[in-house]
PLY file of the C-alpha trace (Angstrom):
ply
format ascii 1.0
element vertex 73
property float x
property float y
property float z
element edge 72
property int vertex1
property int vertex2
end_header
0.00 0.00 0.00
2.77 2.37 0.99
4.17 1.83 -2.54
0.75 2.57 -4.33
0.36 5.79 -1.72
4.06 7.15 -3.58
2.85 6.55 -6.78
-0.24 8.03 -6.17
1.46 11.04 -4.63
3.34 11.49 -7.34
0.51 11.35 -9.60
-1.23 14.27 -7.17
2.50 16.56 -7.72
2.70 15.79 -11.76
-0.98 17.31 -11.44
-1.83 13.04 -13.17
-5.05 12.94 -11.58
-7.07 10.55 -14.29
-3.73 8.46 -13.78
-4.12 8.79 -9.68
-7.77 7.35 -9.92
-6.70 4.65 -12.49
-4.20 3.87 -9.56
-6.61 4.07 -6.51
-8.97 2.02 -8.60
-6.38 -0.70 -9.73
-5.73 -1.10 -5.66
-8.81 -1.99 -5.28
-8.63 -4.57 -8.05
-5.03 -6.20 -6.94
-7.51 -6.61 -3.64
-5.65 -4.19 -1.53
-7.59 -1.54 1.12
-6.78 1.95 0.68
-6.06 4.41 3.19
-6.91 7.73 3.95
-3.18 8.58 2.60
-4.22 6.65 -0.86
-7.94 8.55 -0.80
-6.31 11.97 0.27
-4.13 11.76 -2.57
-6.31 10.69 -5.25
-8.70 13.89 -3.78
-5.54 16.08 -4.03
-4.49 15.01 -7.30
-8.49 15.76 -8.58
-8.43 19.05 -6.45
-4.97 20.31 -8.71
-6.19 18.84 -11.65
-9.38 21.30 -10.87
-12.02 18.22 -11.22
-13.98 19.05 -8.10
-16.68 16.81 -8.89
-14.22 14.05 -8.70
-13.05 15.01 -5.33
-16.51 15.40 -3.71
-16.97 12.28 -5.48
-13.95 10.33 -3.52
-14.66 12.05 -0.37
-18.15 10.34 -0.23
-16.97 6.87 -1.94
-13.78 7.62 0.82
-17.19 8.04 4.10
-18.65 4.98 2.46
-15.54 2.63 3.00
-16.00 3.97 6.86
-12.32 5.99 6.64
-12.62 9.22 8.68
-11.05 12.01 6.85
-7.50 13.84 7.67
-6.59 17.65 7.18
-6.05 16.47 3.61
-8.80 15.03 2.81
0 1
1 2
2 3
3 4
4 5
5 6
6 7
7 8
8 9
9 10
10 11
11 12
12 13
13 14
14 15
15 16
16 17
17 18
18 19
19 20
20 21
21 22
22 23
23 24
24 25
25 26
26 27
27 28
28 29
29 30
30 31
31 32
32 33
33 34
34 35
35 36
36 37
37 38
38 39
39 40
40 41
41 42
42 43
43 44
44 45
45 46
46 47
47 48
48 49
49 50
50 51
51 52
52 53
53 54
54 55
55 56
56 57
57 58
58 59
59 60
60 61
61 62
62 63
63 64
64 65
65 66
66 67
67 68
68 69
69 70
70 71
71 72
């Protein structure tokens, strides 16, 4: 997971978010949990790549998996 949070992260700083949400999404398909740190990044990565809906969107898929929310977030 820590490995998928860097490459996620450096997704968010490249301002990659379609390629941050391909990532978060392909965790979820290797059967791996994210954590806040992978759902705050995919957020920040939408929030920089101005896709706002996308953000809201992963903040309430992010409540649904029962993760509480950091600063980042």
């Amino acid at each position: 997971v820590v490995s998928w949070n860097s490459c996620i992260s450096a997704c968010e700083k490249g301002r990659r978010w379609d390629s941050a949400l391909g990532l978060l999404w392909e965790m979820m398909h290797e059967h791996l949990t994210p954590n806040v740190v992978s759902w705050s990044g995919a957020i920040s990565a939408c929030e920089k790549g101005r896709q706002w809906e996308g953000a809201f969107a992963l903040l309430q898929e992010m409540l649904h998996e029962s993760l509480t929310p950091d600063v980042v977030s």
